[in-house]
C-alpha positions as CSV (number, residue, x, y, z in Angstrom):
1,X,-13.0,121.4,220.0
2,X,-15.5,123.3,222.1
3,X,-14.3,125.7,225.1
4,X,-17.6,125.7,226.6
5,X,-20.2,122.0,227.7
6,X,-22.2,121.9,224.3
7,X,-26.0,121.8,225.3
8,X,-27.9,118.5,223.7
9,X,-31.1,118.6,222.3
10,X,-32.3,114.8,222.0
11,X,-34.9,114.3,219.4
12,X,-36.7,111.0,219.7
13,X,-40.3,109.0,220.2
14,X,-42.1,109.5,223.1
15,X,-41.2,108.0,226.3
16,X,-44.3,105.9,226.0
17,X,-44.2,103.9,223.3
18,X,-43.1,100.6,222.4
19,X,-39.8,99.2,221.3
20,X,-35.7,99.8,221.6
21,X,-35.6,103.7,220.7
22,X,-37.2,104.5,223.7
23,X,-35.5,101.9,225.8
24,X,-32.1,103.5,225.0
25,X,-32.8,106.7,225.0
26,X,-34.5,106.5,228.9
27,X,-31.1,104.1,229.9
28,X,-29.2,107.4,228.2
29,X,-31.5,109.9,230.1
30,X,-30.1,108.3,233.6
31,X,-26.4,108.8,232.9
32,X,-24.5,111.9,234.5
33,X,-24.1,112.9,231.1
34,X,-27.5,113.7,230.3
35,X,-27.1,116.3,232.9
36,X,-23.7,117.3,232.1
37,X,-25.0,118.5,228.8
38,X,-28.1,120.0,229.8
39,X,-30.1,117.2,227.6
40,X,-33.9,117.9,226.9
41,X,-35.6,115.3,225.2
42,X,-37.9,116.2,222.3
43,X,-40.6,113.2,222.1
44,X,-42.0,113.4,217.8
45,X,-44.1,110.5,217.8
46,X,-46.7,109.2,220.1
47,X,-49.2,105.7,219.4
48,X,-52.7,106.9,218.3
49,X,-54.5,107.5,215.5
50,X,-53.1,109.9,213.0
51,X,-55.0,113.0,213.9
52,X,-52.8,112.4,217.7
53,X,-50.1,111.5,215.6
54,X,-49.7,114.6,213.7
55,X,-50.9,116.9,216.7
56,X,-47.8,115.6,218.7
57,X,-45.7,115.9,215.9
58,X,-46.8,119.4,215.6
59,X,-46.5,120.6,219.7
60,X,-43.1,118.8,219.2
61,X,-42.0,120.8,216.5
62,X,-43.1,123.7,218.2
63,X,-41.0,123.0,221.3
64,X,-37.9,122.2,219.2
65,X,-38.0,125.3,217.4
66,X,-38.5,127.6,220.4
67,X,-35.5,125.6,222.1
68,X,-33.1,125.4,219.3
69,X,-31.4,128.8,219.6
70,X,-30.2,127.6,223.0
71,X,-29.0,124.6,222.1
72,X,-25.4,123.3,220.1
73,X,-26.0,119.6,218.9
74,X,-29.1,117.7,218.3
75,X,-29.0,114.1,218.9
76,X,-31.5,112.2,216.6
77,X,-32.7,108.9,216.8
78,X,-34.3,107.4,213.9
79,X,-35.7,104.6,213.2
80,X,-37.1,104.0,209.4
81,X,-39.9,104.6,206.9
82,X,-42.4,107.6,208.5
83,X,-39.1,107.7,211.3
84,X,-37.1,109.3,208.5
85,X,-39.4,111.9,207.0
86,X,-40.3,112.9,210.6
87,X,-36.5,112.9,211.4
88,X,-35.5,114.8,208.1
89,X,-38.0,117.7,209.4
90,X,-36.3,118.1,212.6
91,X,-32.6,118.0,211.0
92,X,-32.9,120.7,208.1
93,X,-34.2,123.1,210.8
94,X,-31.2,122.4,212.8
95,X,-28.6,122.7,209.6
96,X,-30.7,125.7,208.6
97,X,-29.4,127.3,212.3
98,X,-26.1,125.7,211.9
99,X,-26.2,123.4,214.9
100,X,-24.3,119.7,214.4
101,X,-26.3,117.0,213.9
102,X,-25.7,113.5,215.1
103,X,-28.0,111.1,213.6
104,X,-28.2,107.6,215.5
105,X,-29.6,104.7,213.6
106,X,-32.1,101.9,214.8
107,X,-33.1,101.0,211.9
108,X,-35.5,97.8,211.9
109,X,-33.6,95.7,208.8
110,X,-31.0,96.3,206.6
111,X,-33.1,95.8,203.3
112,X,-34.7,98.9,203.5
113,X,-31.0,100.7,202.7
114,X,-31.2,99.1,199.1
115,X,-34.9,99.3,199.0
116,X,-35.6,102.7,196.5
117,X,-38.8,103.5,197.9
118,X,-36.8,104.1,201.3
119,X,-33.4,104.3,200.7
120,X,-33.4,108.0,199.1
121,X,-34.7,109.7,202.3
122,X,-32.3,107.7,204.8
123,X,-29.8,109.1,202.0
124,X,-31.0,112.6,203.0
125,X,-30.7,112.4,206.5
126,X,-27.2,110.8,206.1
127,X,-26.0,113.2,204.2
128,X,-27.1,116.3,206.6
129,X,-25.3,114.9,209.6
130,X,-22.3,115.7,210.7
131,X,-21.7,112.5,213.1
132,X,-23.7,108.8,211.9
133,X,-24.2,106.3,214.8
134,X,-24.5,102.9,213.9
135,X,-25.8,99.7,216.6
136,X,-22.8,97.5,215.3
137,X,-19.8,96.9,213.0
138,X,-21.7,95.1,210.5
139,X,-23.8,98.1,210.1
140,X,-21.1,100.1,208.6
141,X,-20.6,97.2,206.4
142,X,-24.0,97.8,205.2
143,X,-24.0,101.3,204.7
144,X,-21.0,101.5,202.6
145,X,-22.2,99.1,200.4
146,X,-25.4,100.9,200.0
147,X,-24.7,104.0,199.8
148,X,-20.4,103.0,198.0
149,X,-19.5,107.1,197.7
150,X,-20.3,108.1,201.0
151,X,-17.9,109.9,203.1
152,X,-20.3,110.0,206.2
153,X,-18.5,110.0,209.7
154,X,-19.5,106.8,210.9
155,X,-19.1,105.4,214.6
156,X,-20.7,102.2,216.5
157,X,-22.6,102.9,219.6
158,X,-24.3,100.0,221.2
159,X,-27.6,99.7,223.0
160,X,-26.8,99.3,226.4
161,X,-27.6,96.3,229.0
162,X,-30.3,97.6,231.5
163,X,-29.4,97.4,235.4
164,X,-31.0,95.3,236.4
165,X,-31.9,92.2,239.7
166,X,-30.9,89.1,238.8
167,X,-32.3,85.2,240.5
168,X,-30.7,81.9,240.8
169,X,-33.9,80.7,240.3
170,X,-34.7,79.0,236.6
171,X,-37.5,77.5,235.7
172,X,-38.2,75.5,232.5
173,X,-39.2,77.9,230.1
174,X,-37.7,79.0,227.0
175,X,-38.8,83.0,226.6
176,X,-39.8,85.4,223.7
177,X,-40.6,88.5,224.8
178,X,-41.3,91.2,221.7
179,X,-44.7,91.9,219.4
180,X,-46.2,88.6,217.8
181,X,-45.6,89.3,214.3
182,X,-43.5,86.6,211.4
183,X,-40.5,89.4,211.7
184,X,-40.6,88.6,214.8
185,X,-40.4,85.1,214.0
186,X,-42.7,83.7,217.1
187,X,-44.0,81.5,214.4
188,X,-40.6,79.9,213.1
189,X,-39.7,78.9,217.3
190,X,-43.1,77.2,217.5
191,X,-42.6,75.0,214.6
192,X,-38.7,74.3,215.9
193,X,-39.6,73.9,219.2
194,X,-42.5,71.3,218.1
195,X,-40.1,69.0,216.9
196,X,-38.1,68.3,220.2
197,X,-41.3,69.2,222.2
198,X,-42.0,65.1,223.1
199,X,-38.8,64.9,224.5
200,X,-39.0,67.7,227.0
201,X,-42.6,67.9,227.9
202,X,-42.1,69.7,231.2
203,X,-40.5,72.3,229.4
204,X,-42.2,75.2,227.7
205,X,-42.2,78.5,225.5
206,X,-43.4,81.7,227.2
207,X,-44.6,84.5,224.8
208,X,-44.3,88.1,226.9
209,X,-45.7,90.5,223.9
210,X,-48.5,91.4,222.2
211,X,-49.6,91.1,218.5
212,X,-50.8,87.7,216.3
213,X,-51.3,86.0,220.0
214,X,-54.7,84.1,218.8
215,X,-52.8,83.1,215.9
216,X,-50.5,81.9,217.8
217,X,-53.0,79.5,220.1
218,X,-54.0,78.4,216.9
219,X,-50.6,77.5,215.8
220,X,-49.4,76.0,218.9
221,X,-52.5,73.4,218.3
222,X,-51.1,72.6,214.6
223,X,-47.7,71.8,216.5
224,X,-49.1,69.7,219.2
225,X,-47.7,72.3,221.4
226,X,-50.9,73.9,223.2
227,X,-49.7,72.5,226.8
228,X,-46.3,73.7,226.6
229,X,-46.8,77.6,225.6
230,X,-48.6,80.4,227.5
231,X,-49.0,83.9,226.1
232,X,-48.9,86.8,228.5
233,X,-49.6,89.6,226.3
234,X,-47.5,92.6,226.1
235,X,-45.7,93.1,230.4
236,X,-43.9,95.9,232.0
237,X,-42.7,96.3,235.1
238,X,-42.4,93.8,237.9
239,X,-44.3,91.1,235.8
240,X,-41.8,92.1,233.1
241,X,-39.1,91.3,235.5
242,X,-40.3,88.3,236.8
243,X,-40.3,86.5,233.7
244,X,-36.8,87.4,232.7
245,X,-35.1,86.8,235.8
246,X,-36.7,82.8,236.2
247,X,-36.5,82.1,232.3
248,X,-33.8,79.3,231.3
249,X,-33.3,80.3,227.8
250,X,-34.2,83.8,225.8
251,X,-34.9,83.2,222.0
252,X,-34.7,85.5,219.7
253,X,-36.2,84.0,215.6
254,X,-36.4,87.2,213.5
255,X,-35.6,87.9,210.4
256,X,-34.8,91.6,211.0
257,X,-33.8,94.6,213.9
258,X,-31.3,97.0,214.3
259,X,-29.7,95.2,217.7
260,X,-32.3,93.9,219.4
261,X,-32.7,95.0,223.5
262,X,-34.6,92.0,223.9
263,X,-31.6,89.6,223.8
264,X,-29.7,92.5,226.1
265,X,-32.5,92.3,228.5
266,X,-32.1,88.3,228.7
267,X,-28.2,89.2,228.7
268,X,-28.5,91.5,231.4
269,X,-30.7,89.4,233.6
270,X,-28.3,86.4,232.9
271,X,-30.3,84.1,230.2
272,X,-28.3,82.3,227.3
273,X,-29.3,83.0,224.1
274,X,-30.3,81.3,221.1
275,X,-30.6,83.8,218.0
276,X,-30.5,84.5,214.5
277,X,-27.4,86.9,213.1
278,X,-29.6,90.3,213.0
279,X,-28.3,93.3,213.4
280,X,-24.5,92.1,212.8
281,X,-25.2,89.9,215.9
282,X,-22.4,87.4,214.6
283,X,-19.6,90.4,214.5
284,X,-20.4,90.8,218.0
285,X,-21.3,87.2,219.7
286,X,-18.6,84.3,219.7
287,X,-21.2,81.1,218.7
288,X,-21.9,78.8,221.1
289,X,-19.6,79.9,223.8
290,X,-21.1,83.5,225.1
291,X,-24.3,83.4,222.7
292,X,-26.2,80.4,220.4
293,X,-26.3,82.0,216.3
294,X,-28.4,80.1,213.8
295,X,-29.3,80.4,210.1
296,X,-32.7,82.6,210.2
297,X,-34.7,80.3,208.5
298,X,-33.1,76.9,209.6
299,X,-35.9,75.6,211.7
300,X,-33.7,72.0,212.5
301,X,-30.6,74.0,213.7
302,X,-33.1,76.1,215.5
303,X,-34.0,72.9,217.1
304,X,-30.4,71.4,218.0
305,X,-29.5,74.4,219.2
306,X,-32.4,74.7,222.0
307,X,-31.9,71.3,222.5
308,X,-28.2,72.0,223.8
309,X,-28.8,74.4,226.0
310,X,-32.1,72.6,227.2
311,X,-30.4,69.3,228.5
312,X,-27.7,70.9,229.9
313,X,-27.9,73.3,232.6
314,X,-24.2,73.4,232.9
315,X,-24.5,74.5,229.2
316,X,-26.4,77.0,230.1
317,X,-24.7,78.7,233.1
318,X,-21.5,78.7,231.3
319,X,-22.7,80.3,228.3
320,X,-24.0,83.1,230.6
321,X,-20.8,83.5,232.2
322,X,-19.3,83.9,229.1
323,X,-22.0,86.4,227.9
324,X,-21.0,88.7,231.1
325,X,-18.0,89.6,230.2
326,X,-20.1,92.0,227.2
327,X,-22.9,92.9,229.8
328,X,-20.1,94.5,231.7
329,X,-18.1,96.0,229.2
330,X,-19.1,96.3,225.6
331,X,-23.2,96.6,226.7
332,X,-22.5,98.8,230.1
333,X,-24.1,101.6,230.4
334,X,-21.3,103.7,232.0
335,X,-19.2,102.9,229.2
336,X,-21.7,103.5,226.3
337,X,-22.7,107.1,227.5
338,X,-18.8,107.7,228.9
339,X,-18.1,107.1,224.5
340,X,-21.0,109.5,223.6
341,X,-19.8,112.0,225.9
342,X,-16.5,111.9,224.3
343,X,-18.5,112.3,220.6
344,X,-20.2,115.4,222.2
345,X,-17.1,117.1,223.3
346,X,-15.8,116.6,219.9
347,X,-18.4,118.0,218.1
């Protein structure tokens, strides 16, 4: 145990890109404990072409190195593929000046830890830290059966709820908010939706993201679904929050992501929601009381299950209530960064 506040170095993607790293690490950055232990965010990765990619790679390195003297623990979030051989960088320089390491994991799916073309370099990085964060119990599950003789010192940390203003006002949309891509599984809700969309023609899917949106036009004329879905393109900010807080139901269809933030946005702003088990979802949501879990692929249960929540808004309120009781405890922020404060001070 340290006598002294350990200083934090948190190394990371830029605050401007796109997706769940980011979004945790700038809910992290307003905690008291970011400024308790002196936290300075090192940002590795920027969107661009590769010539900006590697230039901000490079100034970040150069930052990192001049700072890392000062500095106890470095905090690195990782997501997979060029994530890890960035992150690997970053972490023999730290073990090379004897700092501790604490890797935290957001990976994207679970296949690439038995995948040989990834799985050696994730190995790597594992074996260098001293303290492995994980998004969820099932997580470990997957890690030890990957990688059976580990002995790394494994705790879950989850992605936190954002704060955020909530409306009593619904209106009859289901939403998917995330990048248009089949992981994503935009695709897969079309085609379920499409075969309960008769029935409730005055309700509709909003896509919030970029990606395969004219694909997606396309597709919703193959499903007979063109009046009944409207894609915004990718939204931030108050448009962003607009959606969310009058959306009736959040859906999320893919087939792969660490722990998704967009279902803890829709928790967070008080939308049920109907999912598949990623990310060890189903170790963490009681089906159909505080959360809706189908079979990823299982277009017809897919269906049923929006068709429960969409004919009952009583359905639909309850299962939110329910769903609170993790916004404010298992997903709050408070409590997420008072538990890595307690794995700093034990570093």
């Amino acid at each position: 145990m340290r006598m002294h506040t350990p200083k934090v170095l948190v190394v990371a993607t830029s605050r401007k890109t796109r997706g769940g790293i980011t979004s945790v690490v700038k809910a992290h950055e307003t905690s008291e404990q970011w400024k308790k232990f002196h936290c300075k965010w090192i940002e590795t990765h920027k969107d661009g072409n590769n010539i900006r990619k590697l230039w901000y790679l490079g100034t970040a390195l150069i930052e990192y190195i001049c700072l890392l003297p000062f500095y106890d623990i470095v905090h690195i979030h990782v997501g997979l593929r060029t994530s890890v051989r960035r992150k690997l960088i970053f972490a023999h320089i730290a073990r090379l000046l004897k700092k501790k390491i604490i890797i935290h994991f957001h990976p994207a799916t679970e296949k690439h830890l038995f995948d040989p073309e990834f799985n050696a370099n994730i190995k790597k990085l594992f074996n260098i830290s001293d303290k492995l964060l994980v998004l969820s119990p099932k997580w470990i599950e997957w890690i030890n059966e990957a990688f059976p003789k580990n002995r790394y010192n494994m705790e879950v940390v989850y992605n936190p709820c954002p704060n955020v203003k909530r409306s009593d006002q619904r209106d009859k949309y289901i939403l998917y908010a995330g990048i248009l891509s089949d992981r994503k599984g935009y695709n897969r809700l079309m085609e379920a939706f499409s075969k309960i969309a008769t029935k409730y023609s005055d309700w509709k899917i909003v896509f919030a993201g970029n990606g395969e949106i004219d694909k997606g036009k396309t597709l919703a004329i193959q499903f007979g679904i063109e009046q009944q879905t409207i894609f915004l393109g990718w939204i931030t900010g108050s448009d962003k929050e607009n959606v969310f807080q009058h959306a009736s139901i959040y859906c999320l269809p893919s087939w792969g992501e660490g722990f998704p933030m967009g279902v803890l946005d829709a928790m967070a702003y008080g939308i049920p929601v109907v999912t598949t088990p990623v990310g060890g979802l189903e170790k963490v949501f009681h089906n159909e009381i505080d959360a809706m879990i189908y079979e990823t692929y299982d277009l017809d249960m897919l269906a049923e299950k929006l068709e429960l929540l969409i004919r009952s808004e009583e359905y639909r309120y309850s299962m939110s209530h329910e769903a609170d009781k993790l916004v404010y405890n298992d997903f709050n922020i408070t409590n997420i960064c008072n538990k890595i404060e307690k794995i700093y001070e034990s570093m």
